[in-house]
C-alpha positions in Angstrom: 13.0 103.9 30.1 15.6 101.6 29.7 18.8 102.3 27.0 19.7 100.2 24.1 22.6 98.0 24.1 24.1 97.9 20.9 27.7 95.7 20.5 29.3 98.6 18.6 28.1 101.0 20.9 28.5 99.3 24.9 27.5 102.1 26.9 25.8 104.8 24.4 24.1 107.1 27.6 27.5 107.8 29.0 28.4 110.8 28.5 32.4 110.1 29.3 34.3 107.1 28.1 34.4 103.8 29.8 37.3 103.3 31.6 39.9 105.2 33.8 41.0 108.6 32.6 44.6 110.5 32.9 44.0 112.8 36.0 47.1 115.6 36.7 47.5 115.8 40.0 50.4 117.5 42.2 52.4 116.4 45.2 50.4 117.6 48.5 51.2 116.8 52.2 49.3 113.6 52.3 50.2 112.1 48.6 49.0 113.2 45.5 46.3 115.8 45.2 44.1 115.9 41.9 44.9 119.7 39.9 41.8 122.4 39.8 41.7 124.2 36.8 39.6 127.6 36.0 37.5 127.7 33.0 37.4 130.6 31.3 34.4 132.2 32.9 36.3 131.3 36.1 34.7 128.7 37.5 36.7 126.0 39.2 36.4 122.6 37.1 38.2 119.1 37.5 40.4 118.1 34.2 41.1 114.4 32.7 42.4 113.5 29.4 41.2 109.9 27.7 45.5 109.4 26.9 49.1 110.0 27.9 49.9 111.6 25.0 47.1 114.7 25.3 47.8 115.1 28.7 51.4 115.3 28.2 51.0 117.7 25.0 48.7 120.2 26.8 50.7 120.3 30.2 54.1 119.6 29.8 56.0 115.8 29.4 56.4 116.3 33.7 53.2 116.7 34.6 52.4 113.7 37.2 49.1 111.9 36.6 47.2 109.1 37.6 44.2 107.0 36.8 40.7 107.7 38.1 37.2 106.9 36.3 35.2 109.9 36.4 32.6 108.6 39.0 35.7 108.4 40.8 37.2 111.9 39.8 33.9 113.4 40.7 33.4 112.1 44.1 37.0 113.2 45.0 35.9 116.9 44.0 32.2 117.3 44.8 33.1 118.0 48.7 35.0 120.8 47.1 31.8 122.3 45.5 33.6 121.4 42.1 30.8 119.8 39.8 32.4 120.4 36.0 34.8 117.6 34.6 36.6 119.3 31.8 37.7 116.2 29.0 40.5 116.9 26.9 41.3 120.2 27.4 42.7 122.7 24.9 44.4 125.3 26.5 44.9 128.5 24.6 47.5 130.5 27.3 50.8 131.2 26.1 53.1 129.0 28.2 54.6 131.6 31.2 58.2 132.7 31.3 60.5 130.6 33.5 61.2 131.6 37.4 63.9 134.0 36.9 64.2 134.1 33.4 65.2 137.7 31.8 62.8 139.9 29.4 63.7 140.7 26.6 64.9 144.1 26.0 64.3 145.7 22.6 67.2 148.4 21.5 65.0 152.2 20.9 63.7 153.3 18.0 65.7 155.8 16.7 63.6 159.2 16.4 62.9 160.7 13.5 64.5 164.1 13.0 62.8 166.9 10.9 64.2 168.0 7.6 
């Protein structure tokens, strides 16, 4: 059964949005590699955000990206048995304490004497 076009609604049985989506991806030894995420069950998934702007706010203003449509973004992961595509992501982790950086140490509680 064929879907209804409507002009407000161009592609209403997708389940993604039309168009490219941000992909992070990390330097690898041939070029960019697209970023494998866990959800939090633990299985692997691929991510994309639908702007700049929510990819930079959930991963950091450095995070490298590039443009992929999710047919696109799928094919590049099925061969690695990763069939989720995560869109939009809200990550709830506290951000991790820089390489190096010290802890900080809280001065003792003072014990309480008996009177």
């Amino acid at each position: 059964m064929a879907q209804p076009l409507y002009g407000e609604d161009p592609e209403p049985s997708e389940r993604f949005p039309a168009g490219p989506l941000y992909v992070p991806v990390r330097p690898g030894p041939s070029g960019c590699t697209t970023r494998l995420f866990r959800t939090p069950l633990g299985r692997r998934t691929a991510v994309a955000f639908t702007s700049e702007r929510t990819l930079a706010a959930t991963l950091g203003p450095g995070q490298a990206w590039i443009r992929l449509a999710e047919p696109a973004l799928r094919a590049l992961t099925a061969p690695l048995g990763v069939t989720t595509v995560t869109l939009d992501p809200q990550f709830a982790a506290p951000a991790a304490a820089p390489a190096g950086a010290a802890f900080a140490v809280r001065p003792p509680v003072p014990a309480l004497r008996a009177g």
